[in-house]
C-alpha positions as CSV (number, residue, x, y, z in Angstrom):
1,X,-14.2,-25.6,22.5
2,X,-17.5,-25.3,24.2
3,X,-21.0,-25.2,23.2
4,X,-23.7,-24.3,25.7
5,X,-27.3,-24.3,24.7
6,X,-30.1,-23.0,26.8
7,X,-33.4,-23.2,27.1
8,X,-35.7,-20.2,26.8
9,X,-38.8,-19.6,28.3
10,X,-40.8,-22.5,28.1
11,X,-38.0,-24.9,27.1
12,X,-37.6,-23.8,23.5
13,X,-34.4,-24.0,22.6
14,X,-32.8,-20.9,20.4
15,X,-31.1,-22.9,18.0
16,X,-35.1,-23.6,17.1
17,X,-35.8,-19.6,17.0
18,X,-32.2,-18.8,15.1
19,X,-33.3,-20.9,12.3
20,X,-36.3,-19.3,11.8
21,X,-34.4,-15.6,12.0
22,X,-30.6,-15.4,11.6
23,X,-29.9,-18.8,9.8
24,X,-32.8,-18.0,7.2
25,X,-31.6,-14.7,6.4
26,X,-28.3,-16.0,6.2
27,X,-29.9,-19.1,3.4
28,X,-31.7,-16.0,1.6
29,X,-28.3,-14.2,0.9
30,X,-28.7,-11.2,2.8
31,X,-25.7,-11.0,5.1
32,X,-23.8,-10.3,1.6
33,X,-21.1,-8.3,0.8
34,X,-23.3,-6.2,-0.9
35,X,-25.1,-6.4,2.5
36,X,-22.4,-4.4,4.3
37,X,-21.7,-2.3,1.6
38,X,-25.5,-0.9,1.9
39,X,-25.3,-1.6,5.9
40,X,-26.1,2.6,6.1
41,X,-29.9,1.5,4.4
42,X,-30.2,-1.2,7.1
43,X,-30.4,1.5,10.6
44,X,-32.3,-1.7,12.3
45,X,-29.0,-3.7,12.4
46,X,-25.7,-3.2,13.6
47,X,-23.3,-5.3,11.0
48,X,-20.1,-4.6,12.0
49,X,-17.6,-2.9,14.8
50,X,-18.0,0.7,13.8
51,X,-21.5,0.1,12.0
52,X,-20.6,0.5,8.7
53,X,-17.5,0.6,6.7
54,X,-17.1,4.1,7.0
55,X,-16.8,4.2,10.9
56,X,-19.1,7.3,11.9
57,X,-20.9,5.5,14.4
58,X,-24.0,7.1,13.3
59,X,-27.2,5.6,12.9
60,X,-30.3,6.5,11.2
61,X,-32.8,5.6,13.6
62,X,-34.9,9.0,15.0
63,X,-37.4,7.1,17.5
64,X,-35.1,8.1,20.6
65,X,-34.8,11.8,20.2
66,X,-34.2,15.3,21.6
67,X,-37.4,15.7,23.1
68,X,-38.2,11.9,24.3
69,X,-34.5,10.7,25.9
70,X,-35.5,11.7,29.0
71,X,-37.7,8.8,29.0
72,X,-35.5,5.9,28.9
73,X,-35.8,3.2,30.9
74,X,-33.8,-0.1,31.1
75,X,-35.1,-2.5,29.2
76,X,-33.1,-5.7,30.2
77,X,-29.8,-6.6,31.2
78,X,-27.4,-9.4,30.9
79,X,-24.4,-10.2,33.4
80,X,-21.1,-11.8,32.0
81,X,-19.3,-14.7,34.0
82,X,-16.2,-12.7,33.4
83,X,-13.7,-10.9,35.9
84,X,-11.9,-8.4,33.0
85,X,-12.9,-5.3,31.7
86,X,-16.4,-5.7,29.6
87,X,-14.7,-3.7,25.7
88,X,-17.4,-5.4,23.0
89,X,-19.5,-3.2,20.7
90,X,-21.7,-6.2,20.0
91,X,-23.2,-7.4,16.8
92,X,-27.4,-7.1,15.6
93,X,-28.8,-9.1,12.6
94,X,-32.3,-9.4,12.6
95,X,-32.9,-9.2,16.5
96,X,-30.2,-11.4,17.2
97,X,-27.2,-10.0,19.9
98,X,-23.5,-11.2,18.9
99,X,-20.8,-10.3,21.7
100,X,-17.4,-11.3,22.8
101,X,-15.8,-11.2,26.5
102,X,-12.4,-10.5,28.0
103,X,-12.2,-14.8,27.6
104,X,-12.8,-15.4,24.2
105,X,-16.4,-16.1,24.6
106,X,-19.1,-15.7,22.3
107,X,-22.7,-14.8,23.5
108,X,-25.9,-14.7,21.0
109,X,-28.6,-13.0,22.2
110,X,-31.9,-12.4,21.8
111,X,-31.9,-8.6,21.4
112,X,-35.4,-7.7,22.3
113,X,-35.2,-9.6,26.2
114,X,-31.2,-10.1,26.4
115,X,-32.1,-14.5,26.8
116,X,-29.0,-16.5,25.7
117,X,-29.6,-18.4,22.7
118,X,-26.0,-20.3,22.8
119,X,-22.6,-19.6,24.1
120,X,-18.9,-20.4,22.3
121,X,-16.2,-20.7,24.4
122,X,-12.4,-20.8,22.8
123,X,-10.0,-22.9,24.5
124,X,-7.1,-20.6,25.6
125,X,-3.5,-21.4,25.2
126,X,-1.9,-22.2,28.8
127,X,0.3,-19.3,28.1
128,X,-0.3,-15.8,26.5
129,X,1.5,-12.5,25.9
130,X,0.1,-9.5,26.4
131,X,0.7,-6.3,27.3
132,X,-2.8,-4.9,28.7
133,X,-4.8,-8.1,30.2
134,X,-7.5,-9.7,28.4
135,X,-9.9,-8.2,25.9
136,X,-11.8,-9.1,22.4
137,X,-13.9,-6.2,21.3
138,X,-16.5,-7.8,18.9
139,X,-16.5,-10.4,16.1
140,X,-17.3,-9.6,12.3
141,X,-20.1,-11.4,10.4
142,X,-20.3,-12.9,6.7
143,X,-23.1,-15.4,5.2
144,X,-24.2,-17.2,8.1
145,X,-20.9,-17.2,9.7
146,X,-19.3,-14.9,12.8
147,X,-15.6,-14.4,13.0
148,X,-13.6,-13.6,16.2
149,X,-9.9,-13.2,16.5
150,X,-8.2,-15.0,20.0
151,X,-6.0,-13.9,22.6
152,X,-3.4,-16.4,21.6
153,X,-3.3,-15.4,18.3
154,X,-6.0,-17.7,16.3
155,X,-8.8,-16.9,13.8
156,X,-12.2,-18.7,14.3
157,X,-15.4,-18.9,12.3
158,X,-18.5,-19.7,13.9
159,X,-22.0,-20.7,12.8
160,X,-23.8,-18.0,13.6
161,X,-27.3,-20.5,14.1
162,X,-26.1,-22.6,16.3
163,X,-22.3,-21.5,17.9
164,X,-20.3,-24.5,16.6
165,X,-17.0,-23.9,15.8
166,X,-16.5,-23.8,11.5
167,X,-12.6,-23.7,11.2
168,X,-9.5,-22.5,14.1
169,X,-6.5,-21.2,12.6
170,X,-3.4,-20.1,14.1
171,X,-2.2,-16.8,12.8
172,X,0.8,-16.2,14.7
173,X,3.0,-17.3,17.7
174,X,1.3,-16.5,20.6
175,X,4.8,-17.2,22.6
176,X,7.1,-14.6,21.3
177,X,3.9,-11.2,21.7
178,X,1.2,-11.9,19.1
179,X,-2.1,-11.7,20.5
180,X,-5.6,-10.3,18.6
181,X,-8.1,-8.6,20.7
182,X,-9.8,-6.8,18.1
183,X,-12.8,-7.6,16.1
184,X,-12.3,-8.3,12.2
185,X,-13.7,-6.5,9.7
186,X,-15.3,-8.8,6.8
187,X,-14.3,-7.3,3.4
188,X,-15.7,-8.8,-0.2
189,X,-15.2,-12.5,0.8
190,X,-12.1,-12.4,3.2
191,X,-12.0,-11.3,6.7
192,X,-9.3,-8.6,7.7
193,X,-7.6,-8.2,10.5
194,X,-5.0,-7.1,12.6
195,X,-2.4,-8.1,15.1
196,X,-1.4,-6.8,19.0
197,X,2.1,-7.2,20.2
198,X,3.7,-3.8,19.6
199,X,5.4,-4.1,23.4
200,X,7.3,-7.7,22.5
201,X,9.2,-6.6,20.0
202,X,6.6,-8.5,16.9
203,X,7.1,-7.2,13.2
204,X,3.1,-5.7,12.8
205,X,0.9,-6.6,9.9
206,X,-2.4,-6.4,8.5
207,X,-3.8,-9.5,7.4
208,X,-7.2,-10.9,4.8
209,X,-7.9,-14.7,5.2
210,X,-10.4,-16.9,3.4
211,X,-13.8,-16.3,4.7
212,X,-14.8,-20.0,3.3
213,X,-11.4,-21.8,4.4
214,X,-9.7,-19.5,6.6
215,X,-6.2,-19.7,4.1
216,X,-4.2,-16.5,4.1
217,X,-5.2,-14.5,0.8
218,X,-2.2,-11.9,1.7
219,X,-0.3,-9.7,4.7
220,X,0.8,-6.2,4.5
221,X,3.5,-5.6,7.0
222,X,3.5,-2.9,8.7
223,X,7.7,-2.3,8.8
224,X,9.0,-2.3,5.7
225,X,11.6,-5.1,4.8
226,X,15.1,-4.5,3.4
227,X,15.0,-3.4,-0.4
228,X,11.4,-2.1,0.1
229,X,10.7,1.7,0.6
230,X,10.9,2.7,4.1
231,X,13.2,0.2,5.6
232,X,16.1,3.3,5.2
233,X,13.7,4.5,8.6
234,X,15.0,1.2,10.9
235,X,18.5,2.1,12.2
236,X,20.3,-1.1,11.6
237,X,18.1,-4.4,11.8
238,X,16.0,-2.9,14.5
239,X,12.6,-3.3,11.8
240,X,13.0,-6.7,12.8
241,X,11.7,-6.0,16.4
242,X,10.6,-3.0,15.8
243,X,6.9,-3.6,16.7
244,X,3.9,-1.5,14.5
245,X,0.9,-3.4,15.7
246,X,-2.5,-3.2,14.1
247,X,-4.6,-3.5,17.2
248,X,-8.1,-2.0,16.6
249,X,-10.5,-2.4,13.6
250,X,-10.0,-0.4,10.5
251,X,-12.4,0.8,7.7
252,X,-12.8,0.2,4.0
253,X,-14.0,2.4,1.0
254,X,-15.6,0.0,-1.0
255,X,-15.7,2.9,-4.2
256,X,-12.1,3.4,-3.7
257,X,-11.2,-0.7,-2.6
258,X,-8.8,0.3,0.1
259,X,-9.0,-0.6,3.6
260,X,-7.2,2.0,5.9
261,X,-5.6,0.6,9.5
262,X,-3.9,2.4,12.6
263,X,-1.0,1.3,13.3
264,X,0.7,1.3,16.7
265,X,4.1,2.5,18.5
266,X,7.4,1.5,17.5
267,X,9.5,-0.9,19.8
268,X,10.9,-0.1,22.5
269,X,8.3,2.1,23.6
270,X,10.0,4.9,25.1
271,X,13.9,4.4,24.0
272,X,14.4,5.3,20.6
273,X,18.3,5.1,20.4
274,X,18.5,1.8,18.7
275,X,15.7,2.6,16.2
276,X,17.1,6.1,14.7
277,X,14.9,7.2,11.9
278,X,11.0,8.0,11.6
279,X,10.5,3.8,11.6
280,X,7.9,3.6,9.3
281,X,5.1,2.5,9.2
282,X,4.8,2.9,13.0
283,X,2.1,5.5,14.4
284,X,0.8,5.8,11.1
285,X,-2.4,4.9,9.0
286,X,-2.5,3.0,5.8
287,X,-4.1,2.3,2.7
288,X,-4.0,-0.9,1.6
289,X,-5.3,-2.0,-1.7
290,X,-8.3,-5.1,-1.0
291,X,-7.4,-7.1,-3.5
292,X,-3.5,-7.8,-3.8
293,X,-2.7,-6.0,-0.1
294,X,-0.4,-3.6,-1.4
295,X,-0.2,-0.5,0.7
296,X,-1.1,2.7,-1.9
297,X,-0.1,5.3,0.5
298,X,0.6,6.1,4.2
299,X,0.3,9.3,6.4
300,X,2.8,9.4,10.0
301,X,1.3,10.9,12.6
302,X,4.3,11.2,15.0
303,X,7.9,9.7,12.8
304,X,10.1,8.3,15.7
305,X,7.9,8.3,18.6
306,X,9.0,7.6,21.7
307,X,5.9,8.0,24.3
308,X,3.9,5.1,23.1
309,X,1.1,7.1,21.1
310,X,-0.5,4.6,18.5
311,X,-2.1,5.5,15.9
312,X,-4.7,2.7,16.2
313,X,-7.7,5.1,16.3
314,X,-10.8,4.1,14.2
315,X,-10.3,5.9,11.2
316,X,-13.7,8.1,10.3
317,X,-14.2,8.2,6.7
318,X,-16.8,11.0,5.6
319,X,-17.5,12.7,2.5
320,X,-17.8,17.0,2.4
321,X,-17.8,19.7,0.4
322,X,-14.5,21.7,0.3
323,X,-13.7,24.6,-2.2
324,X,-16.8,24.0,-3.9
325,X,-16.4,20.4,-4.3
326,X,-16.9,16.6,-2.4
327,X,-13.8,15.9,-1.0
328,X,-13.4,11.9,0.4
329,X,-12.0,13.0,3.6
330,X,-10.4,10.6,6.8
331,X,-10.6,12.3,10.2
332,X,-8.6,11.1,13.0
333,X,-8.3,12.4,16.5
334,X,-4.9,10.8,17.0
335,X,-3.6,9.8,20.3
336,X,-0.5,12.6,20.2
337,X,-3.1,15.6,21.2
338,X,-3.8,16.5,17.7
339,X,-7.2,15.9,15.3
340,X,-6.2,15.3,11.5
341,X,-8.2,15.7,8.3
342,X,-6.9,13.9,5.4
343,X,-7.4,13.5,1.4
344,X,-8.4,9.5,1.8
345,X,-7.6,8.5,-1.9
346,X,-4.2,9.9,-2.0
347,X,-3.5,10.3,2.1
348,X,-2.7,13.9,1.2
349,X,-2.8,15.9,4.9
350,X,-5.2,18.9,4.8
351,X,-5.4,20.1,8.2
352,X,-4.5,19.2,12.1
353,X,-5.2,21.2,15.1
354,X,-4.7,20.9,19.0
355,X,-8.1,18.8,20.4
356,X,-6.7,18.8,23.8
357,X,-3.3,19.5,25.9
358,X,-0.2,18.4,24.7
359,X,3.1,20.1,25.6
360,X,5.4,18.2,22.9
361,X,4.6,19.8,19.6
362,X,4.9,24.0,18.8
363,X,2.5,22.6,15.9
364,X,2.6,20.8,12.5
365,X,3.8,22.1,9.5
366,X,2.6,22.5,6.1
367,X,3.3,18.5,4.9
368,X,1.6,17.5,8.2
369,X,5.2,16.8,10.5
370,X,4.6,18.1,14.0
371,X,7.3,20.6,15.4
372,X,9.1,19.5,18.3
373,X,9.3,21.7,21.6
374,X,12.9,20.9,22.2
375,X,13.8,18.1,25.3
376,X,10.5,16.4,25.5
377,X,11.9,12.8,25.3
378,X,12.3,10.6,28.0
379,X,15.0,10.5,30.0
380,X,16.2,7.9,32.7
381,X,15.7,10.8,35.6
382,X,12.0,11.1,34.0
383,X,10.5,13.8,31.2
384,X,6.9,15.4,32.1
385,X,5.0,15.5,28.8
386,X,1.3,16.1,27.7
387,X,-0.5,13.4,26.9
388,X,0.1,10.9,28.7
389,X,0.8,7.3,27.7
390,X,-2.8,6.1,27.2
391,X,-2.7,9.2,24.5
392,X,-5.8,12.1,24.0
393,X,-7.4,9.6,22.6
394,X,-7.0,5.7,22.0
395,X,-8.9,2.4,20.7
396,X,-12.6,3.9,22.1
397,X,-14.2,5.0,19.2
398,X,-14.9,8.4,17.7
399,X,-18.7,9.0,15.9
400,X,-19.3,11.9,12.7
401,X,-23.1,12.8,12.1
402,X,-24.0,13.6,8.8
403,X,-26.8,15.9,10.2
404,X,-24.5,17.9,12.4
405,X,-21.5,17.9,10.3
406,X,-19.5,17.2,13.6
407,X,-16.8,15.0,14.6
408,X,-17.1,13.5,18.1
409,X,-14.6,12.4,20.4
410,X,-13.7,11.5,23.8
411,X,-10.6,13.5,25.0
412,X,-8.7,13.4,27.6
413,X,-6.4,15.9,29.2
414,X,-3.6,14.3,31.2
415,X,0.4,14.3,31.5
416,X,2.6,11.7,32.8
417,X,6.4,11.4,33.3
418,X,8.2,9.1,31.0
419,X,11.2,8.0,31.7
420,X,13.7,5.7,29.3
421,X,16.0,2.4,30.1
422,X,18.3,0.1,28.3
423,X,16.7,-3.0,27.0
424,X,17.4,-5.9,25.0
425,X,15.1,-8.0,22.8
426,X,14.3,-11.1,23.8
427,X,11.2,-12.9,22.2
428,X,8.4,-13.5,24.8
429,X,9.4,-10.6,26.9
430,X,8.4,-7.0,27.0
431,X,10.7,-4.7,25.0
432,X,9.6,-1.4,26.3
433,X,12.9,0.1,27.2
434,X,11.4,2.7,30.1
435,X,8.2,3.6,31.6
436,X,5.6,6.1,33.2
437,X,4.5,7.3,35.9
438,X,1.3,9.8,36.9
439,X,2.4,12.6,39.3
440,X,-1.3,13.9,40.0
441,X,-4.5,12.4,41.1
442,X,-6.4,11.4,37.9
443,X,-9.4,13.0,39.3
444,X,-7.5,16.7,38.6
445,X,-7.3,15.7,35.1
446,X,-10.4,16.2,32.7
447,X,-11.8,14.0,29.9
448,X,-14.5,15.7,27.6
449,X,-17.1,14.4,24.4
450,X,-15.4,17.2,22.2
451,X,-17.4,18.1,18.9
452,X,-14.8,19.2,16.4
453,X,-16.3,20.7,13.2
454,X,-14.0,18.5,10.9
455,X,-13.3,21.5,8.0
456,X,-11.8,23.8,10.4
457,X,-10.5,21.4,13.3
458,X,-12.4,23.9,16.1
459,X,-13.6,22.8,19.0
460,X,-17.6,23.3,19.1
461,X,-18.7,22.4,22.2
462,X,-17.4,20.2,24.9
463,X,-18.8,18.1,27.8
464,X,-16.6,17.7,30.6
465,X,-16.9,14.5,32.5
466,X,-14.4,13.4,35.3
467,X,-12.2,11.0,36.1
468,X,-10.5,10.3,33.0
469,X,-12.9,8.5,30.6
470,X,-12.6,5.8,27.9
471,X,-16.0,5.5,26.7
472,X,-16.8,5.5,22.9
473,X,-19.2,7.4,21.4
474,X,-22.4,7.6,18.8
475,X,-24.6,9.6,17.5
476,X,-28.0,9.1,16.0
477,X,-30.5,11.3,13.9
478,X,-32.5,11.9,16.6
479,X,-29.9,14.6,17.5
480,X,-28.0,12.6,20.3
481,X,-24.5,11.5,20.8
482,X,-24.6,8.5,23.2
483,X,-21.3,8.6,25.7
484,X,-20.0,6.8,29.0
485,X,-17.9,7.7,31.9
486,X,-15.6,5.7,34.1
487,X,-17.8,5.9,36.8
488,X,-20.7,4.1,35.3
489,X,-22.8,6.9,34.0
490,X,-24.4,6.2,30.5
491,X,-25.2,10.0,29.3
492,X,-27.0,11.2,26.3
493,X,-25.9,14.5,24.9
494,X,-27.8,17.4,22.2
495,X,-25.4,16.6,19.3
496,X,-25.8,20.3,18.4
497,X,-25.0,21.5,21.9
498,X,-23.7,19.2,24.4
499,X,-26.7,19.5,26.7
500,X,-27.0,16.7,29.4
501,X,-30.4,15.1,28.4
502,X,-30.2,12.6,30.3
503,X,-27.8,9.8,31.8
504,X,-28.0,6.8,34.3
505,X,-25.7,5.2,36.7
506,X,-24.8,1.7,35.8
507,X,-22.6,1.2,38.4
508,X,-19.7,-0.6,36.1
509,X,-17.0,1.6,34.6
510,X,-17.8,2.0,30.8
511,X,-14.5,1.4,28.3
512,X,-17.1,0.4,25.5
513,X,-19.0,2.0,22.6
514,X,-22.7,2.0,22.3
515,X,-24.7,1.0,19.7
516,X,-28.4,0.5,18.7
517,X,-30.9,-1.1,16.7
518,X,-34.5,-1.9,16.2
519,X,-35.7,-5.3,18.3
520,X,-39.1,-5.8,19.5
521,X,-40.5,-3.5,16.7
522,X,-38.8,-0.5,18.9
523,X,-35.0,1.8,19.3
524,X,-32.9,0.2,21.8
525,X,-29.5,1.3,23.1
526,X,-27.1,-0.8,24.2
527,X,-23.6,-0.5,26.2
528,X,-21.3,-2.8,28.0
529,X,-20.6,-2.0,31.7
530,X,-18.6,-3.1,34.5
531,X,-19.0,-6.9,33.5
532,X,-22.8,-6.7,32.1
533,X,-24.7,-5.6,28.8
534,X,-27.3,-3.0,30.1
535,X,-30.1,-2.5,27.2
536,X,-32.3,0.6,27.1
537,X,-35.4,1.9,25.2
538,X,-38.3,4.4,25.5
539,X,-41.4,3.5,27.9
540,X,-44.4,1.5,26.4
């Protein structure tokens, strides 16, 4: 491990200036559970990955609105020493910045100027497995203490005054496909997360550890076991390889104590032959009980998929009135070309329609199973399906405004060929059992910020941005959903009516989700780009 400090200004260092902000919030109990329960009265902080435990990505602050976007200007920016792909939706607590980078690195900010308080660097395993190069999203806060999952599969809690490293645990075995590049999500006193590896042939779980000690409180697999319901879905012993990963960040209803996870593919990707059966709990969400672990129910999104469409989406967990009464609803825009609305106490299905192209389903029926168009597997000679592999949707994150009523999401409208293989497991290696190919320049294809009124599943407006796009999104009360394009254009959109307000080159591809905040006594806007953190806010 590595601990930077810098100086800032004239000489002061922040460890001086996080004491006096973070650190004594911290002594004065306010990063609580209770804290994050209420994070939706807080809009001046950003507490967690989605925001708040619901994961609409919607914030209260109005300052930056309809009629004043146009006016945004950068306020500061901050360049990464890092080579990959800038992913984190960062951290705000009391005008201090927490973000991660593609190396396992944690940055604290000052959130007003972008000035480096201190840095954390995790010591990498020599080797690691994974299927997508590096990434870490964001870390999860509790107390005084930040929380970031590792590329070789490790836990680490961090004081969040001063960066030094708390406690290192290792979760799994990095060497036979576990990695973690998602942030945790800090529930009552443990910290909850998931595991990557669906492509090595790993058994997925969901896991809460200690947020004190970092000891395992419990684990939820994500295949069932023999004797437990579900395992009659594994051909054979093929649950033992048969992948379910838990790669992105879930959400939690603290009313109803369940925490509800995507979970990925089923292993091999695109040869199903040796895994007949649905293979539970693969491309499914779940409900999972806080306290013992115990998964309450499950919904599957596609049983016995074999084009690699995860279901680790952010599930968005808003309350609405249906049939003259508040319904606890989950939406998801799943990754199979279909947006779902869901009964999230008893993961009853309500509704799913078409949100963009997909060739493979006539529809889904009345329990929520899709229809199959006949002969849309892969073959060895190669199957041309709609989506593609990266899905109509992924891990970028969707947003639902309460003042709008609508569900935003960035789609994406694109085919591939996918093509199966024999394969045999063999622990460290990829167990994929095929592959893809694109047959058409990207740029014909065409991502979109889709608003889908969530009652109905229509489309209400769409803004079309090209190439394809793997920006999240946000929206805000002043009206605005917040977007980015592959091409380095930050854009803020009427959440009413998809008008183009404004938007600025950043010349970085965006494949993060904005968030913002109050620092400096005024809205700012953040997003990762390219390999920086670019900040804006209104003009003085």
């Amino acid at each position: 491990m590595k601990l930077t400090m810098r100086p800032v200004c004239a000489g002061l260092l922040v460890v001086t200036a996080l004491a006096a902000g973070t650190a004594a919030r911290a002594q004065e109990g306010r990063i609580t559970y209770d804290h994050l329960v209420r994070a939706g009265e807080d809009p001046g902080n950003w507490l967690m990955y989605s925001g708040q435990y619901h994961s609409q990505r919607f914030s209260r602050l109005e300052e930056i609105d309809r009629t004043n976007v146009g006016s945004l200007e950068l306020a500061w920016v901050r360049q990464l020493p890092t080579l990959g792909q800038v992913q984190t939706s960062p951290l705000v607590v009391d005008g201090v910045m927490y973000l991660t980078t593609p190396d396992n690195e944690v940055y604290a900010l000052d959130a007003a100027t972008g000035h480096v308080f201190w840095t954390y660097t995790h010591d990498l395993a020599d080797t690691l497995t994974l299927c997508c190069g590096k990434q870490s999203r964001g870390v999860a806060m509790l107390a005084d203490r930040l929380y970031m999952t590792t590329l070789d599969a490790r836990l680490v809690a961090i004081d969040a005054a001063t960066g030094a490293k708390l406690w290192d645990r290792q979760i799994a075995d990095n060497l036979t496909g576990y990695s973690m590049t998602a942030a945790p999500l800090a529930v009552k006193d443990m910290v909850v997360t998931g595991t990557g590896g669906g492509e090595y042939g790993i058994r997925g779980w969901v896991d809460a550890y200690d947020a004190a000690t970092g000891e395992r409180r419990w684990r939820a697999y994500t295949i069932p076991g023999p004797g437990e319901p579900g395992n009659e879905t594994w051909a054979g012993d093929s649950w033992q390889t048969g992948g379910a990963s838990t790669w992105m960040t879930g959400s939690y209803d603290p009313d109803l104590n369940l925490i509800y996870w995507g979970v990925g593919n089923p292993g091999p990707d695109w040869n199903g032959a040796t895994r007949e059966g649905d293979n539970l709990y693969s491309d499914s969400v779940i409900a999972i009980d806080a306290d013992t672990g115990s998964i309450e129910w499950h919904f599957q999104f596609t049983p016995h998929d074999v084009h690699d469409w995860d279901a680790c989406q952010v599930p968005v967990l808003v309350d609405r009135v249906v049939g003259g009464r508040v319904q606890k609803l989950m939406l998801f825009a799943n990754r199979n070309g279909f947006f779902y609305a869901l009964d999230r106490e008893t993961g009853r299905f309500l509704l799913a329609r078409e949100y963009a192209t997909q060739t493979w389903a006539q529809g889904i029926d009345d329990s929520g199973r899709p229809i199959r168009v006949p002969d849309m597997e892969p073959t060895p000679e190669g199957r041309f399906v709609y989506p593609e592999v990266n899905g109509a949707s992924n891990w970028w994150s969707p947003s639902f405004s309460p003042d709008t009523g609508l569900f935003y999401t960035m789609a994406y409208d694109g085919g591939a060929t996918f093509y199966s293989a024999d394969v045999d497991y063999e622990p460290g290696k990829l167990f994929v059992g095929g592959g893809y190919s694109r047959d058409e320049p990207i740029d014909t294809y065409v991502s979109a910020v889709r608003a889908i009124d969530p009652l109905t599943g229509r489309r209400a407006w769409e803004h079309r941005v090209q190439p394809k796009s793997m920006s999240g999104v946000m929206s805000t009360a002043g009206g605005l959903v917040f977007a980015g394009t592959v091409t380095g254009n930050f854009i803020a959109l009427d959440a009413e009516t998809g008008e183009d307000l404004w938007h600025k080159g950043l010349g970085g591809e965006i494949i993060a989700a904005p968030i913002t905040y109050l620092a400096g006594g005024r809205q700012q806007v953040t997003i990762a780009a390219g390999h920086a953190i670019f900040t804006f806010a209104l003009e003085d």
